[in-house]
VEXSE-437525 format. One record per residue: y, z, x of N, C-alpha, C in turn. Coordinates in steps of 0.05 Angstrom, whole numbers, plus 5000, padded with zeros to 4 digits. Atoms other than C-alpha are relative to their C-alpha. Layout:
YZXYZXYZX ...
// end
This chain:
498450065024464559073493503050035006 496649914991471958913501501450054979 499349885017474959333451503449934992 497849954998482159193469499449664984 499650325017480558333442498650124973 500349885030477458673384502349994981 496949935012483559013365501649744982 498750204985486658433391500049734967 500350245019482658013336500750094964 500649935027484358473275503950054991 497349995006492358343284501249704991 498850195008497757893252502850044994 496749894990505058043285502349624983 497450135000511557693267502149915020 497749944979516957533305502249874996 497250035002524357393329500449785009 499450154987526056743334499549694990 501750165015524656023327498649885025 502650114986519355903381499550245008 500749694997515456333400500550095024 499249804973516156903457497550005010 501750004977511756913515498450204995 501349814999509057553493497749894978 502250065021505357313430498549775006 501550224979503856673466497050115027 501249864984500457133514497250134989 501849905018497357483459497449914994 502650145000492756933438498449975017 501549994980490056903502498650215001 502049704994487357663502498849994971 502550005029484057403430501850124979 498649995025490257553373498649744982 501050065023487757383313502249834977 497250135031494157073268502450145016 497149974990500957043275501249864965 498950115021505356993212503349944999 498250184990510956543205502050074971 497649855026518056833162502649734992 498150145003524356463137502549925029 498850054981527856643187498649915029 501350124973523056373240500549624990 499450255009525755713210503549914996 496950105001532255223215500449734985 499650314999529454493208497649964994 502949965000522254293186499149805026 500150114968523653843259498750205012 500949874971523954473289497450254988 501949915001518654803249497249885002 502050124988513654293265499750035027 500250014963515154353342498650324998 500749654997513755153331497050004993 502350015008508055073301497349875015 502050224988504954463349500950255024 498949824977507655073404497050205005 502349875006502455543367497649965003 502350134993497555153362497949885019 501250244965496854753433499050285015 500249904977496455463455496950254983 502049805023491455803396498749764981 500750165009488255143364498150164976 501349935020483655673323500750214981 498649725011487656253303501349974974 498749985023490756383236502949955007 496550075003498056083220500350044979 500250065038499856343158502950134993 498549965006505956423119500450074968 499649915024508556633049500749824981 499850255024508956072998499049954975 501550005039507756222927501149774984 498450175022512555672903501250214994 498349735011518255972868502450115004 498949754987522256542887499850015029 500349944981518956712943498749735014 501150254987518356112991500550165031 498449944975518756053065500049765015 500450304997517355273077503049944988 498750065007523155203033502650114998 497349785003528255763057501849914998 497750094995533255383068502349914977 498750135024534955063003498250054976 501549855031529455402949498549844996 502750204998522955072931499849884980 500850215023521054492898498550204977 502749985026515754852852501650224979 499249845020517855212799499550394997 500949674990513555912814498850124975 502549865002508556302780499950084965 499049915027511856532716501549704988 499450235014514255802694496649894997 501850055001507555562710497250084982 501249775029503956112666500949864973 499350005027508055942611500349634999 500950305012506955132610496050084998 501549925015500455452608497049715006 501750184993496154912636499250045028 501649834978491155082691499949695025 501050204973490754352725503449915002 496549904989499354452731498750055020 500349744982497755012767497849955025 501950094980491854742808502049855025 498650304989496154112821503450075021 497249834976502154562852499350065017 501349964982497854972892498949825017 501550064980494054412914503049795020 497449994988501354092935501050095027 498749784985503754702969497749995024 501750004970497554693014500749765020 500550164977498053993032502450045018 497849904976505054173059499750205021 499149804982503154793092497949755021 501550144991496854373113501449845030 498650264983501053843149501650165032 498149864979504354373193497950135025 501249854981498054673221499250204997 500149665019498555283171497650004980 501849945017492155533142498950124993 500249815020492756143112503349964979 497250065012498056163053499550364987 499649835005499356903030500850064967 500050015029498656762957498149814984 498749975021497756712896501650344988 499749855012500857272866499050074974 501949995031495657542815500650314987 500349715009498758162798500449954963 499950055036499458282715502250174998 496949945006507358372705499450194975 500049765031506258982650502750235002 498149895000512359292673503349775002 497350294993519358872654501750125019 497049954990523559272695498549965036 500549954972519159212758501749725019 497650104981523659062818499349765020 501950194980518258682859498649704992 501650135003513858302821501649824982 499050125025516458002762499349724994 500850355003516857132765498449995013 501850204979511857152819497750004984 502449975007506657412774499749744975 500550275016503856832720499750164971 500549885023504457372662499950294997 500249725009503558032623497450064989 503349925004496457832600498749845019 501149934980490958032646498249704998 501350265000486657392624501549755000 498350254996491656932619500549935029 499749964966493757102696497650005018 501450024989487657122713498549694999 500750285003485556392691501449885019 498650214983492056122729499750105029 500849894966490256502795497949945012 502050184992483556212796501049755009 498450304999486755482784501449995030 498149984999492255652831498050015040 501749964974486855922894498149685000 501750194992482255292880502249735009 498450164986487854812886500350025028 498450044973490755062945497150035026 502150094976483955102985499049754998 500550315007481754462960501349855019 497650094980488154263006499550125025 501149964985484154593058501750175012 498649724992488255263066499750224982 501249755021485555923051502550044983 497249945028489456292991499050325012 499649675004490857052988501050104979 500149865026490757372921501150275012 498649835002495457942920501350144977 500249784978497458552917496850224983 503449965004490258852904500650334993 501750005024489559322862501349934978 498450025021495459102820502850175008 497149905001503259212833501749984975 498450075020505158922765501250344985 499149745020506059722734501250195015 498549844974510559952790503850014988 497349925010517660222777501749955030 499349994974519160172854499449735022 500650274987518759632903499250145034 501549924975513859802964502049975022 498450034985518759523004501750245019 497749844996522860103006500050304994 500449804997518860682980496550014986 502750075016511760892950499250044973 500849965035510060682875498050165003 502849885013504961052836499349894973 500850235016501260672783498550274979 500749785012500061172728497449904984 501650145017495760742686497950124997 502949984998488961002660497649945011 502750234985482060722693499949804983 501150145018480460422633501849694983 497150174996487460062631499849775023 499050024974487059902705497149754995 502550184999479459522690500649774983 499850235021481959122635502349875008 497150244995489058882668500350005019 499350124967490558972740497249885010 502850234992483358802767498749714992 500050285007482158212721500349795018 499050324980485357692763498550065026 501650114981482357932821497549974999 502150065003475558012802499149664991 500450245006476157272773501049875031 499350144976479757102847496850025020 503549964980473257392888497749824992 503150135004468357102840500349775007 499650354999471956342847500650015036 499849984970471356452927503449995012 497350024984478156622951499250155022 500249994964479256693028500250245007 498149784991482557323021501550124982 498749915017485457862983502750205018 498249764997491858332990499850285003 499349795013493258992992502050154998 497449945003498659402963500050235017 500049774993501559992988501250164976 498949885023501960372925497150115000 503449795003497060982900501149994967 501450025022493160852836499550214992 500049714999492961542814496050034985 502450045014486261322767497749925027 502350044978482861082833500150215019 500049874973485161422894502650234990 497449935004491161962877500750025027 499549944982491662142947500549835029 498550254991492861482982500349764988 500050315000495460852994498049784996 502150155006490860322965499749875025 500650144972491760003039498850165017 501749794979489060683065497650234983 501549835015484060813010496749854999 502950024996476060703028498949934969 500550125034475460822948500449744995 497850284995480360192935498049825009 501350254989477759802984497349915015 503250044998470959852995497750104972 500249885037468560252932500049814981 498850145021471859822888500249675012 500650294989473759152923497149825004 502450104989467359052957498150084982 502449915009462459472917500749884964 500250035028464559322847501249774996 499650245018467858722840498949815023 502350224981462558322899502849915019 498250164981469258072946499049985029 501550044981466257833003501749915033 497650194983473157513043500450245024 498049794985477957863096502050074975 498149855013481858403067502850025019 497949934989489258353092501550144984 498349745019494058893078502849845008 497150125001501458743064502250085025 498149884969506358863127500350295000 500049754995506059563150501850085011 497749884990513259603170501450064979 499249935029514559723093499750225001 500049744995515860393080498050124981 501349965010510860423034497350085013 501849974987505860393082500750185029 499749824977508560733151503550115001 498349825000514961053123500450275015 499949794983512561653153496950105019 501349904973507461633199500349765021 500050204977509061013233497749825002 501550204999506460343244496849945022 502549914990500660503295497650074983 500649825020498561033252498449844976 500850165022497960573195498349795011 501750184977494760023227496550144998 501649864995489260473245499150124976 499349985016489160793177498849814975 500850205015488460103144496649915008 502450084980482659923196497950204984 502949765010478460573173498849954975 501050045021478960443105499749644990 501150195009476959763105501449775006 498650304999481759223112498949855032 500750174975481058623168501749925015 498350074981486558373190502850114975 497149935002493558703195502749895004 497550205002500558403175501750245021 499049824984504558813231503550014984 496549945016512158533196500949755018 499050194988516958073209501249905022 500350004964519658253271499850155021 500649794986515258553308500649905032 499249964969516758633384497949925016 501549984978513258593446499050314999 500549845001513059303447498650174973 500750025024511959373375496749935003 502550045010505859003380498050195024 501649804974502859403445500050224992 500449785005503359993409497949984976 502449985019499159843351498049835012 502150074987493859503400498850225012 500949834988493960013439498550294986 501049825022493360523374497449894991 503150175009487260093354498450085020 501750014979484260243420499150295001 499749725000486160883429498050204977 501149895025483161033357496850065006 502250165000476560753374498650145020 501049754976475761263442499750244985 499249725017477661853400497349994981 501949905017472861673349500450024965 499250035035477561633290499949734989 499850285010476260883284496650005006 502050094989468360693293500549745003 500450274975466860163341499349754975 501250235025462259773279502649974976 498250125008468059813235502649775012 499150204981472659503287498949675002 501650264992467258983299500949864978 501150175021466158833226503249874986 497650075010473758733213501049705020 500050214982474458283275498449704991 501650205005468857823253500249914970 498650165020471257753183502749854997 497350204991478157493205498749715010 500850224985474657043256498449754979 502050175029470056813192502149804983 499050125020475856623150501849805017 497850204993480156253206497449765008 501950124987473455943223499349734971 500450135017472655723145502149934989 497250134997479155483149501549895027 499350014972480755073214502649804995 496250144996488254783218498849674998 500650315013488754003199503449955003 497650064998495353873211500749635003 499450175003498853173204502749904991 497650025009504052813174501050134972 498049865022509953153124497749914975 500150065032507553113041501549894986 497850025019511152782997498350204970 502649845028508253342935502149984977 497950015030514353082886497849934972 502450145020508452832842498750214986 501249805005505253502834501950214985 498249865009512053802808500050054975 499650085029512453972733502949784997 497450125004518253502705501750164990 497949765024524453842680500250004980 500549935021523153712626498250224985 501349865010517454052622500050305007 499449864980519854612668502450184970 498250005022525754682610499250074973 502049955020519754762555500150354998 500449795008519255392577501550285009 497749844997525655702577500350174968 499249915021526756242528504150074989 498350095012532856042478502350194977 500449825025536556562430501749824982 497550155022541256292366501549925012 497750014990547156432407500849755014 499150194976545455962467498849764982 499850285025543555382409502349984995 496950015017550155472375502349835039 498450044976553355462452499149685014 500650164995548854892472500349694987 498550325028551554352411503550094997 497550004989558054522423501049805026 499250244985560653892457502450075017 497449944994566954152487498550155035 501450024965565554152575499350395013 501549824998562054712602500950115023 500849934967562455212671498250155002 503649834994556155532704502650185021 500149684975559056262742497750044994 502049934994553856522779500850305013 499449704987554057322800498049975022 501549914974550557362863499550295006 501349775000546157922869497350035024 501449994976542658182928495850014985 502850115006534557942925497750195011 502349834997528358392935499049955037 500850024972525858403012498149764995 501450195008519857882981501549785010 499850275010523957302961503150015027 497950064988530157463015502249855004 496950115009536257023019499749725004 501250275008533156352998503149954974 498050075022539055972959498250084974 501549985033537556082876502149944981 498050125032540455922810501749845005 497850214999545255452797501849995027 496950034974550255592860496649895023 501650194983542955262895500649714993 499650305001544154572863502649905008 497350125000551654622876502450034973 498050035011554054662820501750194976 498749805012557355272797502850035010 497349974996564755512797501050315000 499249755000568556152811501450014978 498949825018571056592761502649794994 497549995000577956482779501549674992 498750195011578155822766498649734975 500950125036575855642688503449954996 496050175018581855302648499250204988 500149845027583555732587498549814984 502250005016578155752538498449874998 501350245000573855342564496650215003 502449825004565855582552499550035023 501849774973561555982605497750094994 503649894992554156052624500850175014 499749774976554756662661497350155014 502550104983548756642711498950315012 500849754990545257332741496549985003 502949985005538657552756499550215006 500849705000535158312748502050054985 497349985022540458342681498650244992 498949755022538759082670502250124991 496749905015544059582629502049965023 496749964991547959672684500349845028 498850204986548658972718502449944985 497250114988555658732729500649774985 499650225010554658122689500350074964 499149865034555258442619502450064994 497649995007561558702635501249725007 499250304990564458042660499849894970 499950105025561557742595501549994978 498149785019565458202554503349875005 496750134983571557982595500849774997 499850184996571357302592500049924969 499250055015569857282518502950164986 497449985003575757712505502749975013 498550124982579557282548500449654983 500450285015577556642494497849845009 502650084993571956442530497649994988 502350015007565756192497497150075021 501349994975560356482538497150174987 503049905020552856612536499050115024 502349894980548356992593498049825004 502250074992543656682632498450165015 501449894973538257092668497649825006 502350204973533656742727498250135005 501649854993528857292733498050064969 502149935022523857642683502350164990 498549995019526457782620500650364993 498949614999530058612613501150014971 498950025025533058402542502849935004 497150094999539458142524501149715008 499350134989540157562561500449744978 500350235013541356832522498449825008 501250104985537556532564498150085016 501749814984531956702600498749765019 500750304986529356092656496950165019 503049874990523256542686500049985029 500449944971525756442756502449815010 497750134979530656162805499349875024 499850124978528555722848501049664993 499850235011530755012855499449794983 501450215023525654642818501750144973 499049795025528055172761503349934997 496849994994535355172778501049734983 499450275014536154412766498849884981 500250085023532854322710501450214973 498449785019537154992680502549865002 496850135000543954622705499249734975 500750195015540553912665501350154973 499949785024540754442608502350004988 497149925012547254712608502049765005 498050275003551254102631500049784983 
// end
């Protein structure tokens, strides 16, 4: 038994660059399992097709998978922000063969590249407005509602013949913290936790998705004492035993500090392996050395005794299962403009107050400022809002009293764009708030997300 291609088959490293390094190239050959592909592993979809036909010529069976919820968070579309609208516009037109019809879209693009795993939908249940992470990606605040469009949303995009991954498992929506950066705790009751975070996924498992998530946050009602990515409860208990999920369990990158803040990415790895998961997201850029240490921790584990051999196995052979019931198809580009909502309809479901009516029939010429505000580790530095279509203006140079959308996104009390507001109308300025994110109160505007599709049908709006 070669223990070390085991390992080998239960990883899914990142890396620096835009082709790949000899070492991960290498990799597949000793039997790596996936390789996941970031924004910044992109310049040109020229040169991300050559990367990908790179991958491929040298791993024809292995997982290529990347992050593409539509939205916010894209990585097909880093460059200039994604056609689709994203998760929380889509919710709220509220029609499930939309939502199919995006997803199934978004596949054929990743499709076309050779990519066939996609690292979404996002099925968490937004029940917290102030949460820092989730917010537009999720399709809502009710658990059935989100859970209808995450079905839709997974059958589309396999239909398009690329698994889906329902995330973050057991539910991030009631998080005050963003994993990214430290570890939530989900206070919620059980009896809370069965009727709204699980929902969506129990409806994702039953409608055969490829693949679920997991967070790194502790459920205090399930596990108080770990990470749902290192909790046996969680994810075998519960995943597997109670709501029937049958897929590979991948856990969310383990270079988050949520997950190996303090014991380190080996550690974790290993960790995740025990309690159940299949294949591991290692991060975005992991190393050569980086990745030899959590191979070698996998190995290492497995002598020792703190890993069994049959778990190992059984994690290996459910990866191999899902890249097996998903084999790459690659071809020519998509055109998926067809599958887009119209802006009009995109514009439907913008929330409106008095103010921005009164501001909006006011005929007298308009400027879009935009505050630029640093973006969640998720959605990273993907253009957004209006200064993506072009067409916004600095501060400094409005005529006197001429009106102002004043553009932001995460508009809690003590964003930067309130005072500004303040400023500008006692400066003579007609001016109304726009926020691009999930709604914190206050705002005149509320557009449910920032990505291009969104963006230019919010500029249509105000101009």
């Amino acid at each position: 038994m070669d223990v070390r291609r085991l390992a080998a088959g239960t990883l899914m490293p990142g890396f620096v660059g835009t082709t790949a390094p000899d070492w991960l190239l290498d990799a597949f050959d000793d039997g790596l399992a996936a390789v996941c592909l970031f924004g910044t592993n992109l310049v040109s979809w020229d040169q991300l097709a050559a990367l990908c036909t790179q991958l491929r010529r040298r791993s024809p069976h292995a997982l290529l998978s990347v992050d593409e919820e539509g939205g916010d968070v894209t990585r097909l579309h880093y460059l200039a922000g994604s056609n689709q609208p994203g998760n929380a516009v889509l919710g709220r037109i509220d029609d499930v063969h939309v939502t199919a019809a995006a997803a199934s879209a978004i596949g054929m693009e990743l499709a076309a590249f050779g990519i066939n795993l996609n690292l979404a939908p996002d099925a968490d249940v937004n029940s917290a407005d102030e949460n820092p992470v989730i917010g537009v990606r999720s399709f809502g605040a009710d658990p059935v509602h989100a859970a209808r469009h995450t079905v839709a949303w997974v059958e589309g995009l396999q239909l398009a013949g690329v698994a889906a991954c329902a995330k973050h498992f057991p539910g991030h929506g009631d998080t005050h913290d963003d994993s990214h950066l430290a570890l939530p705790r989900v206070k919620a009751p059980l009896q809370t936790l069965l009727e709204r975070e699980l929902l969506p996924f129990k409806a994702a498992a039953m409608a055969g998705v490829g693949s679920i998530m997991t967070s790194h946050i502790v459920v205090e009602a399930l596990d108080p004492a770990n990470p749902a990515t290192f909790s046996p409860i969680v994810l075998q208990d519960i995943l597997r035993g109670q709501l029937g999920f049958k897929g590979a369990v991948i856990t969310d990158a383990l270079d988050m500090v949520g997950a190996s803040g303090v014991i380190g990415i080996p550690a974790a790895a290993v960790r995740a392996l025990a309690a159940g998961a299949d294949l591991l997201c290692i991060g975005s850029e992991t190393t050569a050395r980086q990745y030899h240490d959590v191979l070698e921790g996998v190995v290492a584990a497995v002598a020792e005794g703190t890993l069994p051999l049959a778990r190992l196995q059984d994690a290996a052979a459910r990866t191999a299962k899902l890249a097996g019931d998903f084999p790459a198809h690659s071809g020519a580009a998509v055109n998926s403009s067809a599958a887009i909502p119209a802006a009009a309809e995109i514009r439907s479901t913008f929330d409106l107050s008095a103010t921005a009516d009164t501001w909006l029939a006011d005929p007298s010429p308009a400027a879009v400022v935009q505050l630029e505000t640093q973006a969640n580790f998720a959605v990273g530095t993907v253009p957004w809002g209006p200064a993506a279509t072009g067409g916004t203006v600095p501060q400094e140079s409005l005529n006197p009293g001429q009106k102002v959308a004043l553009v932001g996104r995460g508009l809690d009390a003590d964003h930067p764009v309130w005072a500004l507001a303040q400023d500008l109308r006692s400066a003579g300025h007609n001016t109304i708030t726009v926020e691009c994110g999930w709604p914190r109160g206050g705002a005149d505007i509320v557009s449910y997300g920032a990505s291009l599709a969104v963006s230019t049908a919010l500029m249509e709006l105000l101009l």
